[in-house]
N, C-alpha and C positions, 0 to 999 in steps of 0.2 A: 504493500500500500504506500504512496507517494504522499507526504506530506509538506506540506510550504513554512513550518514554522516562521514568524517574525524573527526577524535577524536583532540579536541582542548585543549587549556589550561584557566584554571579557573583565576578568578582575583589575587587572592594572586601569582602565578606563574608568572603572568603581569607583577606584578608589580616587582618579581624579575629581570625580563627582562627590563626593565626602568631603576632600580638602576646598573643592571651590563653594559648598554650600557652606562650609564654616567661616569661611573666608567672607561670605557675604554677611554672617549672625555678625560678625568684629563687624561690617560697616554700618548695621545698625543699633547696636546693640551696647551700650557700656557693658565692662565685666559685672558691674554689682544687678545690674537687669537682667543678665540672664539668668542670674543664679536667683533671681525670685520667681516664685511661684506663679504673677501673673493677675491681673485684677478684674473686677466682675461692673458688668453693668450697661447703661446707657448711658454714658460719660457726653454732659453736654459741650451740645456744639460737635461730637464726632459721632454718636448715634453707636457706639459700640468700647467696647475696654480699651485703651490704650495699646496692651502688650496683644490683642489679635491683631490690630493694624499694624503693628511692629511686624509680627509674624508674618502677616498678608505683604508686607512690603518685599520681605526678604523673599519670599518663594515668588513674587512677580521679577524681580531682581536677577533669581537663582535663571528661569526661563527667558530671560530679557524681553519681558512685557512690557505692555503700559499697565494692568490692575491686575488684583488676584481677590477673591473674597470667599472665607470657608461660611460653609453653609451648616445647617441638621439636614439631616438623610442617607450622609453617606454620597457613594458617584450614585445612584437614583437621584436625590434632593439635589446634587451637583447637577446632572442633566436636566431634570425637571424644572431647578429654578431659569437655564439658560432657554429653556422653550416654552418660560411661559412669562417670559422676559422678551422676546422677541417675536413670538406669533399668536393668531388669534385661531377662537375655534372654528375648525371646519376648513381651516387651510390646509395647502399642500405639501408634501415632506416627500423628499427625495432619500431613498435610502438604499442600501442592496439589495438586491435580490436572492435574498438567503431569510432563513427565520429569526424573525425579531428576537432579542435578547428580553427575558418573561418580563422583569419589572420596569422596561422600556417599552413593552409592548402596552402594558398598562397606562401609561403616560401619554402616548399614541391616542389609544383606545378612549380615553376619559375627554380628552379633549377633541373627539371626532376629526380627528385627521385625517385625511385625504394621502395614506401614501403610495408617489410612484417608486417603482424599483426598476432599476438597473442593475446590469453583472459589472460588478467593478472587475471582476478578474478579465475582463476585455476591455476596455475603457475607449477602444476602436468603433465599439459598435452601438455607443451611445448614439440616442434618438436626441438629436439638438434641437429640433422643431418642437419634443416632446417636454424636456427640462431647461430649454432655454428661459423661460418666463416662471421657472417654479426660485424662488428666492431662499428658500433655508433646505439645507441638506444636513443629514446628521450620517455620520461615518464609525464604525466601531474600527477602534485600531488593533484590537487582537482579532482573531479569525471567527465565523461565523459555523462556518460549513468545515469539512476538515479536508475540504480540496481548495479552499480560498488560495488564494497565491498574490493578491492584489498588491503593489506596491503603494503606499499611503501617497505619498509626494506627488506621485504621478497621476492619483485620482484628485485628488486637489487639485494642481493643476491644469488638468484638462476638463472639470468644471470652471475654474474658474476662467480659462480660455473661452469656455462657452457663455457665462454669465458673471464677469467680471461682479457685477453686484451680489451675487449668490451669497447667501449669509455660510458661511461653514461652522459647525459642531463636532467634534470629533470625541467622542468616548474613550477616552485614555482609560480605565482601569484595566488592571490586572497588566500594564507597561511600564509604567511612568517609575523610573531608576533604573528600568533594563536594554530601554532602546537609549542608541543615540540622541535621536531628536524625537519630541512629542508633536501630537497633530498642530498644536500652536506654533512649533517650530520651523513646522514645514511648511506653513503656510496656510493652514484655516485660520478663522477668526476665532477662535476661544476653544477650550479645552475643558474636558469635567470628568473629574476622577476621587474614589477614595480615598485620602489619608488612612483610615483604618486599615486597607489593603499595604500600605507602608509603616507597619507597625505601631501605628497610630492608636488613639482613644476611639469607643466604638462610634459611629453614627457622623462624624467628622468628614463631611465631601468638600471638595476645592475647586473652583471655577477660575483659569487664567486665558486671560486676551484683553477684548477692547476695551477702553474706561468706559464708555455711556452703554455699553452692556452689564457691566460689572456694580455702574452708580445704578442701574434700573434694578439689578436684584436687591443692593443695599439697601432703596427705596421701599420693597416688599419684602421684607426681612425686619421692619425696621423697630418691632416692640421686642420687651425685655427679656420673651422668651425662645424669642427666634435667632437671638444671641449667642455664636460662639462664643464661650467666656476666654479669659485670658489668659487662665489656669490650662485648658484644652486647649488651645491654640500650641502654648508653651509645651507640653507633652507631645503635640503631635510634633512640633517642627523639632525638638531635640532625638523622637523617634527615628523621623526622616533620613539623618544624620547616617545612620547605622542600616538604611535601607541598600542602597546599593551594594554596597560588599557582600550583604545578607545574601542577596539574588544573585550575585556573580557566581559567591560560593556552592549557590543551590544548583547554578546553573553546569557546575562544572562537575557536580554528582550527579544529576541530570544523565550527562553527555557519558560520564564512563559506566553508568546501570547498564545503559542503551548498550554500549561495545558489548559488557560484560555478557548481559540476556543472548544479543547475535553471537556469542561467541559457541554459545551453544551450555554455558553455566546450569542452565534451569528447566528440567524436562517437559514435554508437555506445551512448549512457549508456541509459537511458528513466529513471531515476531516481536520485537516494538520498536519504537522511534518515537522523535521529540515532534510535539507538535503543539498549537496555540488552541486549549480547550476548557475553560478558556483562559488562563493559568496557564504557562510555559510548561508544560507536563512530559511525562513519558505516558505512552500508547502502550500495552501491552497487550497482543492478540494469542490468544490462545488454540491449539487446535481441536479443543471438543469444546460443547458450551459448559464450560464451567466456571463461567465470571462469578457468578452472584456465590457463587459457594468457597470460591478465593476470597471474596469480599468480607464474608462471614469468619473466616478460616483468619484475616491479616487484623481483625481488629481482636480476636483472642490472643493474637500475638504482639497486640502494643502498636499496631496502625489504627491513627486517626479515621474511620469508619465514615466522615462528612468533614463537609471545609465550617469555617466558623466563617471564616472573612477574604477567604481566598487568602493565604500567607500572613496572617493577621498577628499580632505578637500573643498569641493562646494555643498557636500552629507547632509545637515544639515536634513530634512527634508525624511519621512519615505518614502520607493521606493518604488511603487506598480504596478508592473511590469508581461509579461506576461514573462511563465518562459523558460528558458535559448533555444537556437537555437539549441543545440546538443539532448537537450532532443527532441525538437518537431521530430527534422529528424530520430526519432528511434517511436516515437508514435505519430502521428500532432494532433492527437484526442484532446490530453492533451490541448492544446489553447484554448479552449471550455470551458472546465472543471476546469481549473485550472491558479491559477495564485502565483508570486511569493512577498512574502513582505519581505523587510531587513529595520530593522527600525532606523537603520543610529543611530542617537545622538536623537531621540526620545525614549521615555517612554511606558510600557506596554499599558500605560491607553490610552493613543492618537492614538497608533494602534488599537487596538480595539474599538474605536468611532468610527476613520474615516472608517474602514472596516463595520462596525455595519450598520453606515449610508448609506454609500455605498451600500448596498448589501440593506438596503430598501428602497432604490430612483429604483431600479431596476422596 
């Protein structure tokens, strides 16, 4: 099976990412402010705490924005507040042609959207007559489908070659510390992702791009309970810190399970490989259907059994997981066959026991 994972960044790149976001806390930050806790409110005249707008400065800074502003809801409440900051109900949305991601589907759905799809993995065979006049397109930057192969950059920019004014969205979770550049980097207009997927405080989403998108959430955000406090802001962004190495390192146990399974380590396998599900995962295809009873068999043995937050700092422990919802709704066979591991803050060698065993308790 051929898969397109998202191209990510290796350790040494990490860790440039760690030292530049620290680099950025020193230019706004005295040393005696970081080291406090953070304060609470609707501090007049800024309509939110001090030290979240500290925090919001440095993460628009870190992606070289114009604004950033954390939201409640997590990347839902991140997406949600950007589409309902920019469009009305019953408008048109441009998205892929694959199955909506569930709690974007809901957001879609509630406010009577109108969506068109296109195959981003052809971006050739865009109908211009058909999305030229549609103005907001929302784009996931991790994969859909598990044949997706779509280059972000290059879908961006061949809408916006079509409709210069196109508003863009792009769905960073389950990316954002792993790729080089994020959908805002590449050229959409604004970006929305979890902080709790970055080891963050639960419920914490992030919005980075234009200022009078960003002033229009702050605008609907704007009482005392819809308030990132300052104390959260300060947990997430000292989390963040520690995010990208986290994921190199994950990424690089990842990468040698994969070798280890093809090499033929684990009986029973017929395959796996890395793929974006939606979580930078390992695939593993089996050759009788015995997923759901591996599944059973790896959380008696000390596998995480369900994600909490997609890599959330509760994740310690390797996820062994049936794989992703959008995938089954295009093949359901796959549940049978296949199951997904992401081995969190574990080591090659413990994913491959508890799998090993797993699979001969079967």
């Amino acid at each position: 099976m051929q898969t397109y994972p998202v191209e990510t960044i290796d350790l040494e790149k990490a860790k440039e990412f760690q030292f530049r976001l620290v680099d950025t806390i020193h230019r706004h930050f005295r040393g005696d402010e970081f080291l406090s806790s953070g304060d609470y409110g609707v501090v007049p005249g800024l309509g939110k705490p001090n030290y979240t707008e500290k925090v919001e400065k440095v993460i628009a800074d870190f992606f070289n924005k114009e604004a950033c502003i954390l939201v409640r809801g997590a990347g839902t409440g991140a997406i949600r507040n950007v589409i309902n900051a920019k469009i009305r109900h019953n408008d048109k949305i441009l998205i892929h042609d694959a199955p909506i991601y569930p709690t974007t589907k809901i957001i879609i759905e509630s406010m009577g959207l109108e969506t068109i799809k296109m195959d981003f993995n052809n971006i050739d065979s865009f109908d211009k007559n058909e999305i030229k006049d549609i103005d907001f397109c929302l784009i996931q930057h991790s994969r859909q489908r598990i044949d997706d192969r779509y280059n972000l950059e290059e879908v961006i920019g061949k809408l916006k070659e079509i409709n210069k004014d196109s508003y863009i969205l792009v769905d960073d979770n389950y990316v954002v510390m792993k790729v080089e550049k994020i959908g805002v980097e590449s050229g959409a207009d604004i970006s929305a992702f979890s902080l709790f997927k970055l080891l963050g405080p639960e419920g914490i989403g992030c919005v980075v791009g234009d200022k009078k998108t960003i002033d229009r959430i702050k605008e609907m955000n704007y009482s005392g309970g819809s308030q990132v406090q300052g104390y959260e802001a300060m947990d997430a962004l000292r989390s963040m810190v520690y995010a990208p190495v986290m994921l190199a390192i994950q990424k690089e146990v990842g990468n040698e399970v994969v070798k280890r399974i093809n090499r033929g380590e684990i009986g029973g396998v017929k395959s796996a490989f890395i793929a974006n599900a939606q979580s930078r995962v390992i695939l593993v295809e089996f050759e009788r259907p015995i997923a759901k009873k591996v599944l059973k068999n790896a959380n008696l043995l000390g596998g995480a059994p369900h994600p909490v937050g997609a890599e959330s700092r509760y994740e310690v422990t390797g996820m062994f997981y049936r794989v992703s919802g959008t995938f089954l709704e295009v093949n359901p066979i796959l549940g049978n066959y296949m199951i997904r591991i992401n081995p969190m803050r574990a080591g090659a060698d413990t994913i491959i026991r508890v799998l090993d065993e797993a699979v001969s308790k079967v």
